[in-house]
mmCIF entry with sequence, helices, sheets and N, C-alpha, C, O atoms, coordinates in Angstrom:
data_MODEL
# 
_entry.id   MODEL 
# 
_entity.id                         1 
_entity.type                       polymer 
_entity.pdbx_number_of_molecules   1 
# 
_entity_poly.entity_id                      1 
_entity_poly.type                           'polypeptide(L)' 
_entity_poly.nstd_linkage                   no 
_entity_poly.nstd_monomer                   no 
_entity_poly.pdbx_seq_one_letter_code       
;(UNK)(UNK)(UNK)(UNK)(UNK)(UNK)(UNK)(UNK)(UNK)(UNK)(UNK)(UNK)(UNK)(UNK)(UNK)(UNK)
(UNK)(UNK)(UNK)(UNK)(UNK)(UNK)(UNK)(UNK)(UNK)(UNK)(UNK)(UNK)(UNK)(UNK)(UNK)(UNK)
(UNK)(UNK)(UNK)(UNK)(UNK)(UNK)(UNK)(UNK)(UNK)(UNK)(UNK)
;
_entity_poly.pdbx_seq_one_letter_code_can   XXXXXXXXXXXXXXXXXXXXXXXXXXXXXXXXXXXXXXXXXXX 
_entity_poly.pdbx_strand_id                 A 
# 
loop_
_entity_poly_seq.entity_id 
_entity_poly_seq.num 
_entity_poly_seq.mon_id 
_entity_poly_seq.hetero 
1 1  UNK n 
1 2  UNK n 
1 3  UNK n 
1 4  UNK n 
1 5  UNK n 
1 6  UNK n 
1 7  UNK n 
1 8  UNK n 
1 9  UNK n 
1 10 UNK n 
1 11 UNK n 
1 12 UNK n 
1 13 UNK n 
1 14 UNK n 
1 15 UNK n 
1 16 UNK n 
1 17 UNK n 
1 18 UNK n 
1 19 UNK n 
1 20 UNK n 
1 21 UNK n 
1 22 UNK n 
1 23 UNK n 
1 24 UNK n 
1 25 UNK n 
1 26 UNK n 
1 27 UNK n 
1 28 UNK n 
1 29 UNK n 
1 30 UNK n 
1 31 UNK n 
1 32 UNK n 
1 33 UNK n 
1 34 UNK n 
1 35 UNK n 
1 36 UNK n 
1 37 UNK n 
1 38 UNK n 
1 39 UNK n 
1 40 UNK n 
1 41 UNK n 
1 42 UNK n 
1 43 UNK n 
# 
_struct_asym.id          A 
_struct_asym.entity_id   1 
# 
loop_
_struct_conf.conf_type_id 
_struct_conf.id 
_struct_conf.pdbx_PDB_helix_id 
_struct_conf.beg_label_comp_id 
_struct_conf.beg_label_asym_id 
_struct_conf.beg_label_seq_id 
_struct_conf.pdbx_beg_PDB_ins_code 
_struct_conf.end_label_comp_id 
_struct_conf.end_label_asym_id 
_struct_conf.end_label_seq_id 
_struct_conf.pdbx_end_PDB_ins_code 
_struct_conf.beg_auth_comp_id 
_struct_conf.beg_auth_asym_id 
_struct_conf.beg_auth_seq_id 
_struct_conf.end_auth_comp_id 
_struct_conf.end_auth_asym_id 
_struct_conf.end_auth_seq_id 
_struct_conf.pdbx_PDB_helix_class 
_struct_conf.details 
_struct_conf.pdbx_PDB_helix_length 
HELX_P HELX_P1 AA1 UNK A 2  ? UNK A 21 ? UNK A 2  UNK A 21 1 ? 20 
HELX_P HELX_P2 AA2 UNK A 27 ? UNK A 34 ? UNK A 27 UNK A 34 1 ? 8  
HELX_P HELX_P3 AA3 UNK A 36 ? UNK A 38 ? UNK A 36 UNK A 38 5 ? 3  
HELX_P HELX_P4 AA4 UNK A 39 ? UNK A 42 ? UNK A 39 UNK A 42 1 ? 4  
# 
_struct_conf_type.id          HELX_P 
_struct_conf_type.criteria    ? 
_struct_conf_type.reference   ? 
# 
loop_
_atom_site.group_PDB 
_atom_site.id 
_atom_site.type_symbol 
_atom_site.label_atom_id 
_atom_site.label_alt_id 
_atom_site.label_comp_id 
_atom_site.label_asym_id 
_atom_site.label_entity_id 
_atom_site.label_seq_id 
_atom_site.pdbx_PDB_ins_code 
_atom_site.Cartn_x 
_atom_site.Cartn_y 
_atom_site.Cartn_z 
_atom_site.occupancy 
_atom_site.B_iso_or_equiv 
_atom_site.pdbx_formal_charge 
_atom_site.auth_seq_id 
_atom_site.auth_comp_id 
_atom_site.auth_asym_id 
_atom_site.auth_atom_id 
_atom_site.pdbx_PDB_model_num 
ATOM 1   N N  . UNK A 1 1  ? 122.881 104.645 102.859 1.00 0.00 ? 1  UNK A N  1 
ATOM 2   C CA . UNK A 1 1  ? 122.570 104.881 101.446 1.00 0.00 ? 1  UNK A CA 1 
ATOM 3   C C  . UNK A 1 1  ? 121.270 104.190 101.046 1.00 0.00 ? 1  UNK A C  1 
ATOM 4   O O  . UNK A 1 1  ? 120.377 104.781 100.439 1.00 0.00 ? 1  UNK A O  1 
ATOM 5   N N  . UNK A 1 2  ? 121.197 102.719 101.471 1.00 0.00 ? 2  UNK A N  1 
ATOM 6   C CA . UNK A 1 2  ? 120.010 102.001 101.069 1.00 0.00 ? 2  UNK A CA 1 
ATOM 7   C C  . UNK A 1 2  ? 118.516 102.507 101.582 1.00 0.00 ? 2  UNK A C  1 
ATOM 8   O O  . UNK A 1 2  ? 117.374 102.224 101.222 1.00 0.00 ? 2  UNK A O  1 
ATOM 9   N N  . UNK A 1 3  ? 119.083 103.421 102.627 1.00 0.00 ? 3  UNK A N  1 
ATOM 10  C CA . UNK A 1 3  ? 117.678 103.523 103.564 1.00 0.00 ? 3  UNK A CA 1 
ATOM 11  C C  . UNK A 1 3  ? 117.098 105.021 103.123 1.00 0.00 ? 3  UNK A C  1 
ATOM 12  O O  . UNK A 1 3  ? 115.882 105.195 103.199 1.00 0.00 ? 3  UNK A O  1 
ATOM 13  N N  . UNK A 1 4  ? 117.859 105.984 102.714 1.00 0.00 ? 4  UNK A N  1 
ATOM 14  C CA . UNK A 1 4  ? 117.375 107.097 101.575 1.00 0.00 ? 4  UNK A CA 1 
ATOM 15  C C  . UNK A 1 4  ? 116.749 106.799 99.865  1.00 0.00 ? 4  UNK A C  1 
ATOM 16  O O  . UNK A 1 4  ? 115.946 107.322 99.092  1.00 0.00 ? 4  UNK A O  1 
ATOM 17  N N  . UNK A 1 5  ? 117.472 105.897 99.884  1.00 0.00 ? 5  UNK A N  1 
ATOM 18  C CA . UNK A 1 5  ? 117.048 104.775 98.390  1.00 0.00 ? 5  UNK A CA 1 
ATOM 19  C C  . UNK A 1 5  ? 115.741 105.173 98.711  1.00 0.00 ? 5  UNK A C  1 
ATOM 20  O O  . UNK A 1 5  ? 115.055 106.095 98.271  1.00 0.00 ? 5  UNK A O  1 
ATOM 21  N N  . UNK A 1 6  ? 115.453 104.047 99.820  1.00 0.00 ? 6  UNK A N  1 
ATOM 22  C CA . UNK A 1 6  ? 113.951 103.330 100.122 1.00 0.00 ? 6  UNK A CA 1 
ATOM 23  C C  . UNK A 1 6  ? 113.057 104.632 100.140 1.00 0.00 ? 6  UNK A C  1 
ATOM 24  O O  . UNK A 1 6  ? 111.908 104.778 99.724  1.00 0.00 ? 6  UNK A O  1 
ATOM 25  N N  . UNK A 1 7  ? 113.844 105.466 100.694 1.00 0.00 ? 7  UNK A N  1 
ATOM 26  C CA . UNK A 1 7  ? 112.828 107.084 101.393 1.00 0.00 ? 7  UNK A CA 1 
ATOM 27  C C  . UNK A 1 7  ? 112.317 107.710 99.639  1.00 0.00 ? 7  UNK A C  1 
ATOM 28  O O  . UNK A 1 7  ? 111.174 108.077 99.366  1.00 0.00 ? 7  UNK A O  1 
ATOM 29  N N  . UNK A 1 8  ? 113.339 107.691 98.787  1.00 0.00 ? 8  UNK A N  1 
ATOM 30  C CA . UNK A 1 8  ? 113.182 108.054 97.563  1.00 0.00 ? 8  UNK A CA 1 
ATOM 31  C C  . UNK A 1 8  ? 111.890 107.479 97.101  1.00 0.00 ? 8  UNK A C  1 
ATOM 32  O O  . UNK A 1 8  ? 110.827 108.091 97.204  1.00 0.00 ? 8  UNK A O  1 
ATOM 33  N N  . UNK A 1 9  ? 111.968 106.686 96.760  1.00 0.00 ? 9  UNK A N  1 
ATOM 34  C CA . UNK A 1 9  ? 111.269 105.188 96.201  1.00 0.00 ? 9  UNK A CA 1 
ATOM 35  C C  . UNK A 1 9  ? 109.775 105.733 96.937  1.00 0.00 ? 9  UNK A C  1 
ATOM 36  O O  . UNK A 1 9  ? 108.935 106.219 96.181  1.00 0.00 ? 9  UNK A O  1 
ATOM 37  N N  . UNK A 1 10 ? 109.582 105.672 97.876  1.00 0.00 ? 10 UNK A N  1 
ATOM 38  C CA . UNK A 1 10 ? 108.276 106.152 98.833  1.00 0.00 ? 10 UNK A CA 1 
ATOM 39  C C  . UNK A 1 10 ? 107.618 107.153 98.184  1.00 0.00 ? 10 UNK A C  1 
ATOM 40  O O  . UNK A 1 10 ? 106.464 107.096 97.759  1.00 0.00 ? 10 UNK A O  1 
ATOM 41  N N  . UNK A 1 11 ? 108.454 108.169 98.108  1.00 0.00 ? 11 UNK A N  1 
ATOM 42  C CA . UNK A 1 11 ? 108.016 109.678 97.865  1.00 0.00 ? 11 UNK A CA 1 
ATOM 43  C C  . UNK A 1 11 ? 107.779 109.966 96.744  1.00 0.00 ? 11 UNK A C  1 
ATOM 44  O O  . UNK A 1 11 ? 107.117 110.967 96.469  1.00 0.00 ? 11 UNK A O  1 
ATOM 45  N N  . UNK A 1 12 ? 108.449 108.847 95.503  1.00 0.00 ? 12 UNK A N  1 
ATOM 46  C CA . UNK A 1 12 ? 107.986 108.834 94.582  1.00 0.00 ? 12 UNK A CA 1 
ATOM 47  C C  . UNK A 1 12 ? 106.768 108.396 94.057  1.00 0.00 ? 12 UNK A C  1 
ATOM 48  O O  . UNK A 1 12 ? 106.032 109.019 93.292  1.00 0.00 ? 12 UNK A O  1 
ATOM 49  N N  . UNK A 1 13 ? 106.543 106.825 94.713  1.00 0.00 ? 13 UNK A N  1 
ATOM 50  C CA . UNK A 1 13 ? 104.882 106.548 94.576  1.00 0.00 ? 13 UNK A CA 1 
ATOM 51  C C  . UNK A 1 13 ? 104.152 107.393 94.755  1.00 0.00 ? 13 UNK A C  1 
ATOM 52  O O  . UNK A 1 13 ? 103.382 107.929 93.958  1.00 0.00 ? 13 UNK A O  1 
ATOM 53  N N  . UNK A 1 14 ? 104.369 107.638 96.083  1.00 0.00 ? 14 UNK A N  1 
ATOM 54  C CA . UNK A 1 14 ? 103.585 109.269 96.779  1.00 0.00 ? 14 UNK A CA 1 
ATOM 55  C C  . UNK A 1 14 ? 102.746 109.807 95.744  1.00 0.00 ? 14 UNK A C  1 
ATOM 56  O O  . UNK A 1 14 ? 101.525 109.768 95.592  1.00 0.00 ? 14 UNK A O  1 
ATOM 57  N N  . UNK A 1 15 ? 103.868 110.425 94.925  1.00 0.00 ? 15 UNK A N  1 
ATOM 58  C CA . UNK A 1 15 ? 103.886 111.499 94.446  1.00 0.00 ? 15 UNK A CA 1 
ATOM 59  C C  . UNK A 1 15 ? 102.987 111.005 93.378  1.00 0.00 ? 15 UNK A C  1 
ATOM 60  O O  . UNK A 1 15 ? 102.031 111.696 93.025  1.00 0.00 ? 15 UNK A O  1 
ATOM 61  N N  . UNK A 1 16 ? 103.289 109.593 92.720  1.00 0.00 ? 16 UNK A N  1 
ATOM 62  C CA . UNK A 1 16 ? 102.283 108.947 91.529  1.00 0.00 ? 16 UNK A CA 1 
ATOM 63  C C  . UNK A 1 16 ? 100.788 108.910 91.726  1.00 0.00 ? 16 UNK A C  1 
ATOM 64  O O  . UNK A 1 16 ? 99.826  109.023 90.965  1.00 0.00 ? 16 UNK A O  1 
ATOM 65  N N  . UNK A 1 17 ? 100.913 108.746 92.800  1.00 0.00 ? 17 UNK A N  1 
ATOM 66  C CA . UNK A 1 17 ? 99.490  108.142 93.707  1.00 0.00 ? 17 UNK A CA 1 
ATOM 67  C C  . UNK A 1 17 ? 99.051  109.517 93.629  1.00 0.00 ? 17 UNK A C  1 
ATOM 68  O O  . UNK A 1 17 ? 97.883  109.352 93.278  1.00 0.00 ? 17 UNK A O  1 
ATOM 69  N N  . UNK A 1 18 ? 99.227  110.814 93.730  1.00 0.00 ? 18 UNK A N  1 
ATOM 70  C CA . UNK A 1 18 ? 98.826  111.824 94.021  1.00 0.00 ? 18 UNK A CA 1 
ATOM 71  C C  . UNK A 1 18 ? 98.526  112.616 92.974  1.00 0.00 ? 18 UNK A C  1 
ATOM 72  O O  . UNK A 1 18 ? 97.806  113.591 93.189  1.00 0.00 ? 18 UNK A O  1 
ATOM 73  N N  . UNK A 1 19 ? 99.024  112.352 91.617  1.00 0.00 ? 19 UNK A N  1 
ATOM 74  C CA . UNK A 1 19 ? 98.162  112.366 90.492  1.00 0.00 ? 19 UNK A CA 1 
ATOM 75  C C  . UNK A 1 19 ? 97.971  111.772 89.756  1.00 0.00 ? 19 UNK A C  1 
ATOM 76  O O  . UNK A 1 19 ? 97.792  112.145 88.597  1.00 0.00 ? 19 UNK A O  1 
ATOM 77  N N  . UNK A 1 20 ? 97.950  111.056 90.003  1.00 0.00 ? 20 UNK A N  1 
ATOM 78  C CA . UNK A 1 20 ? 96.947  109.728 89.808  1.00 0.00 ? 20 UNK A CA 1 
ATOM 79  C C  . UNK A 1 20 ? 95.457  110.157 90.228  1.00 0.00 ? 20 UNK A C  1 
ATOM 80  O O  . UNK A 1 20 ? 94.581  110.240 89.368  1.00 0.00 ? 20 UNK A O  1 
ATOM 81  N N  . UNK A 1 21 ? 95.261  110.364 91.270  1.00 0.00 ? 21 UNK A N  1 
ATOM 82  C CA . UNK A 1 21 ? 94.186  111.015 92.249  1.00 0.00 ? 21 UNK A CA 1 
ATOM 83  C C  . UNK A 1 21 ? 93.765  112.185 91.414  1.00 0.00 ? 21 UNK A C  1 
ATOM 84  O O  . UNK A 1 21 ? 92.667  112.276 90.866  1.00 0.00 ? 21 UNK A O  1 
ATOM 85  N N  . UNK A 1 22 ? 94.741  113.087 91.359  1.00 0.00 ? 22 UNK A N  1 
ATOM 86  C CA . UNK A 1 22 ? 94.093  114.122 90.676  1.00 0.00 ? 22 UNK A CA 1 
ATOM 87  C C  . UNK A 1 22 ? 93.796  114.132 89.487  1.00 0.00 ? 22 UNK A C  1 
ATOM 88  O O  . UNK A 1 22 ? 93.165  115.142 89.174  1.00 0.00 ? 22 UNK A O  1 
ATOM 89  N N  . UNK A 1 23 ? 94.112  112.951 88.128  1.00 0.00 ? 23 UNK A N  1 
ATOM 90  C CA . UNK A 1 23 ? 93.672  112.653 87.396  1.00 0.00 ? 23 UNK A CA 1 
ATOM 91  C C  . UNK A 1 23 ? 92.091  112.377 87.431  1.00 0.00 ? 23 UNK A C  1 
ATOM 92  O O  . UNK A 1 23 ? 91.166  112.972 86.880  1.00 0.00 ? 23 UNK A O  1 
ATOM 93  N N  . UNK A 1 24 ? 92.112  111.450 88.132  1.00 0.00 ? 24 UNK A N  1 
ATOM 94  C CA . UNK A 1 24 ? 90.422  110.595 87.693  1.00 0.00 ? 24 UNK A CA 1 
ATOM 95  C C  . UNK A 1 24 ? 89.686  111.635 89.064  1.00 0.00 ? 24 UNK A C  1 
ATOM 96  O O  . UNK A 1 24 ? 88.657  111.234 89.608  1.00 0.00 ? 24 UNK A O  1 
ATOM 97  N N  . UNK A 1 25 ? 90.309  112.879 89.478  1.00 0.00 ? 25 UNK A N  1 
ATOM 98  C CA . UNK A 1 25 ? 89.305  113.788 89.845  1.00 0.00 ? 25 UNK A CA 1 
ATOM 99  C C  . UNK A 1 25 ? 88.912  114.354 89.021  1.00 0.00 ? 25 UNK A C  1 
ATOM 100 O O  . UNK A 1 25 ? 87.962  115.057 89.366  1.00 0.00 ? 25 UNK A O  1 
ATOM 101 N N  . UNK A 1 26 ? 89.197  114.432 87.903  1.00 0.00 ? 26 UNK A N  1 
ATOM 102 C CA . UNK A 1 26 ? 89.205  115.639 86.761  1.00 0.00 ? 26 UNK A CA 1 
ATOM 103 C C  . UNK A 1 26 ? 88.035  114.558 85.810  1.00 0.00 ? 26 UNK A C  1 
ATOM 104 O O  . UNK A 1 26 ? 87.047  115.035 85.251  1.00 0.00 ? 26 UNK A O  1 
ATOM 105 N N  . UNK A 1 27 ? 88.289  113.457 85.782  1.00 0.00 ? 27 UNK A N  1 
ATOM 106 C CA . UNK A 1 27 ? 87.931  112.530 84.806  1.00 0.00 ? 27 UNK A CA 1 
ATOM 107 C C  . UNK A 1 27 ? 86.298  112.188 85.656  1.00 0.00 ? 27 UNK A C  1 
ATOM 108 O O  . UNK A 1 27 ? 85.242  112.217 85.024  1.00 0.00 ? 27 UNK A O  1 
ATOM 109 N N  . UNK A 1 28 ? 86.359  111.916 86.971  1.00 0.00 ? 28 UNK A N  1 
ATOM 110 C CA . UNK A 1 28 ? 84.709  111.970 87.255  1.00 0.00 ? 28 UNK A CA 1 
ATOM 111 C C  . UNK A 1 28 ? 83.932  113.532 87.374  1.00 0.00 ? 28 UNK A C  1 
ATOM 112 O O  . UNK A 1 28 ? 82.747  113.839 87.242  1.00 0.00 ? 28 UNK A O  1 
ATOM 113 N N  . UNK A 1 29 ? 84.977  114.239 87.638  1.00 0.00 ? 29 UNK A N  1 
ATOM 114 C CA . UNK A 1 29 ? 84.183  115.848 87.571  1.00 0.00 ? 29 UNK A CA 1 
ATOM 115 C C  . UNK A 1 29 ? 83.469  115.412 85.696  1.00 0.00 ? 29 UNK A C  1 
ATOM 116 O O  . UNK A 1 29 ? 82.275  115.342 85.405  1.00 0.00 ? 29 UNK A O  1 
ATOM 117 N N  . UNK A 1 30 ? 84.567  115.211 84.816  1.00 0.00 ? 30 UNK A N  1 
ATOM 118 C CA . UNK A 1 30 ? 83.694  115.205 83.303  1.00 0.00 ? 30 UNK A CA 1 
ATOM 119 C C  . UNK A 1 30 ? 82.616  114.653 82.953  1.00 0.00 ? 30 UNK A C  1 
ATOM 120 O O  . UNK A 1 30 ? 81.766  115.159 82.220  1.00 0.00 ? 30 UNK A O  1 
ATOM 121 N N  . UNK A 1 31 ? 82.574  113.400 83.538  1.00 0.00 ? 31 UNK A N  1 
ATOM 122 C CA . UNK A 1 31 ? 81.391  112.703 84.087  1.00 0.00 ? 31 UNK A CA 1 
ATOM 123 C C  . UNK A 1 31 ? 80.153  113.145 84.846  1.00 0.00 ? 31 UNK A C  1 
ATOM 124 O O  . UNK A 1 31 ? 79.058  113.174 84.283  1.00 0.00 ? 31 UNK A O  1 
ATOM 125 N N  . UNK A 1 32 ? 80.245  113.345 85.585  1.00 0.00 ? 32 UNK A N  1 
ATOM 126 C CA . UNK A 1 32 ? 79.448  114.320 86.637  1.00 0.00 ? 32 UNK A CA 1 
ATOM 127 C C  . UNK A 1 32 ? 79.033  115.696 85.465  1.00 0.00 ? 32 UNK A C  1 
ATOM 128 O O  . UNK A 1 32 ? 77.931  116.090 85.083  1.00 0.00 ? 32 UNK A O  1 
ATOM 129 N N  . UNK A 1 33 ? 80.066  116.049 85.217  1.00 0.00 ? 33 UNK A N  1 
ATOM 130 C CA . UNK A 1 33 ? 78.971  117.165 84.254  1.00 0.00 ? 33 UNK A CA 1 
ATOM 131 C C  . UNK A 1 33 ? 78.339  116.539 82.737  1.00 0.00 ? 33 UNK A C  1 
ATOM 132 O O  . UNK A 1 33 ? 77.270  116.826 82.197  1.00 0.00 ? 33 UNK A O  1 
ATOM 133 N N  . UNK A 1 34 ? 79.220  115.757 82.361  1.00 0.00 ? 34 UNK A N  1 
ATOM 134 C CA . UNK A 1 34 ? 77.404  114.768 81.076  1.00 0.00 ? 34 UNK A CA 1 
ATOM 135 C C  . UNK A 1 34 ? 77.069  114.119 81.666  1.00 0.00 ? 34 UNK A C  1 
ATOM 136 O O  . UNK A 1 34 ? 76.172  113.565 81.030  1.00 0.00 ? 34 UNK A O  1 
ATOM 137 N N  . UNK A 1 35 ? 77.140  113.662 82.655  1.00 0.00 ? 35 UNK A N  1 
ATOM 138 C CA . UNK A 1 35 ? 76.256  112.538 82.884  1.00 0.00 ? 35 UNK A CA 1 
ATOM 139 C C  . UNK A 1 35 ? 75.413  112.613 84.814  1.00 0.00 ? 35 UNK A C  1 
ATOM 140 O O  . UNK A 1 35 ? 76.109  112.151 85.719  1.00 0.00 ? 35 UNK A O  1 
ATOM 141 N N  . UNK A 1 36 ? 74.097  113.158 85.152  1.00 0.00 ? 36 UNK A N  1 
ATOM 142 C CA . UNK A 1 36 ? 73.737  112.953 86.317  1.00 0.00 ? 36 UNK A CA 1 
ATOM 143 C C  . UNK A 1 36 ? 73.839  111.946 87.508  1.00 0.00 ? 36 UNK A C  1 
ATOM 144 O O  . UNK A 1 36 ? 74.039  111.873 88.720  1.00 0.00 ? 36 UNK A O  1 
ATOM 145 N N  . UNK A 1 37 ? 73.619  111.345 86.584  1.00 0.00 ? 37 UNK A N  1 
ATOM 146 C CA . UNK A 1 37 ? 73.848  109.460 87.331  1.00 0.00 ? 37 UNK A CA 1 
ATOM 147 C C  . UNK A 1 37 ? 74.674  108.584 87.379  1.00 0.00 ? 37 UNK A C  1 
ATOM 148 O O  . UNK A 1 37 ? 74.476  107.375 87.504  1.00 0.00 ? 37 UNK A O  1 
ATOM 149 N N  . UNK A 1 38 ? 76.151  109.427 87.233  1.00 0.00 ? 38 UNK A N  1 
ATOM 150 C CA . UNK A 1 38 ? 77.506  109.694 87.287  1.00 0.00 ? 38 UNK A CA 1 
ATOM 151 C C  . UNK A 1 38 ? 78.082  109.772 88.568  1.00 0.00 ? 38 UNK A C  1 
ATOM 152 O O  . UNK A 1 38 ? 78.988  109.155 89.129  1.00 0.00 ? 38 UNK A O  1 
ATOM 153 N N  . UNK A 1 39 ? 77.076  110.989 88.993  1.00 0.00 ? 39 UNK A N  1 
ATOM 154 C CA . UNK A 1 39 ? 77.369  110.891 90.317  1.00 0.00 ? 39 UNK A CA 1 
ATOM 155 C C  . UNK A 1 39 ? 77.361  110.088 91.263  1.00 0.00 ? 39 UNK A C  1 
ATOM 156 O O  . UNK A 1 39 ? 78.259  110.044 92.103  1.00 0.00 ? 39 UNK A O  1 
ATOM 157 N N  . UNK A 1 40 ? 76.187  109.225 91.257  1.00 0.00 ? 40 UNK A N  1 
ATOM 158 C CA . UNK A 1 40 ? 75.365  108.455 92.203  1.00 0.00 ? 40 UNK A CA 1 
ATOM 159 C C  . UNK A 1 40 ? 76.804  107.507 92.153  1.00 0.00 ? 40 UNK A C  1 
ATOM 160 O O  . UNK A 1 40 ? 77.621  107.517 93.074  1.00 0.00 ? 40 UNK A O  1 
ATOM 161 N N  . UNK A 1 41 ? 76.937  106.790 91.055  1.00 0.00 ? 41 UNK A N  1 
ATOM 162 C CA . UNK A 1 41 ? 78.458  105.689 90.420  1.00 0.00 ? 41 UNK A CA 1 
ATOM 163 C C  . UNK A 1 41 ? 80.113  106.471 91.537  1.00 0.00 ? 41 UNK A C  1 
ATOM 164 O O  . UNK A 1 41 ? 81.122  105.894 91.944  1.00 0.00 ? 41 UNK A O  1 
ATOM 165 N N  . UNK A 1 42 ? 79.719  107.752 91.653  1.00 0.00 ? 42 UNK A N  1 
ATOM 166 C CA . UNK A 1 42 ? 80.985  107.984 91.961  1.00 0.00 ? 42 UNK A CA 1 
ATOM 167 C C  . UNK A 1 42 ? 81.314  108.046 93.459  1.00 0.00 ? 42 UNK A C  1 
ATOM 168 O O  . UNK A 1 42 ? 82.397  107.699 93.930  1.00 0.00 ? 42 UNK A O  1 
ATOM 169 N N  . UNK A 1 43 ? 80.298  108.510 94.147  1.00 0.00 ? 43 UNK A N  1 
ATOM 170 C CA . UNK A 1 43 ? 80.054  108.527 95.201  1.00 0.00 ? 43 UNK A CA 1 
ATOM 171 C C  . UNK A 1 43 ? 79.845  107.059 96.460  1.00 0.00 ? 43 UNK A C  1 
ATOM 172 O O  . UNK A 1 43 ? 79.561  107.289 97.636  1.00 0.00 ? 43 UNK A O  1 
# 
């Protein structure tokens, strides 16, 4: 039981972490389009 817990628990960060990610992809793409030298920062 404890060791599916743990598997849960994993897959859930996972899953946070993964938009999370796709958040502040969206958030430097907005950047990147006002701002040129946005990029240089993101890269």
């Amino acid at each position: 039981m404890e060791s599916s817990l743990d598997e849960m628990v994993k897959n859930f960060k996972l899953e946070i972490e993964h938009l999370n990610k796709k958040f502040s992809l969206k958030r430097t793409y907005k950047i990147l389009k006002n701002n040129e030298k946005g990029k240089l920062i993101s890269e």
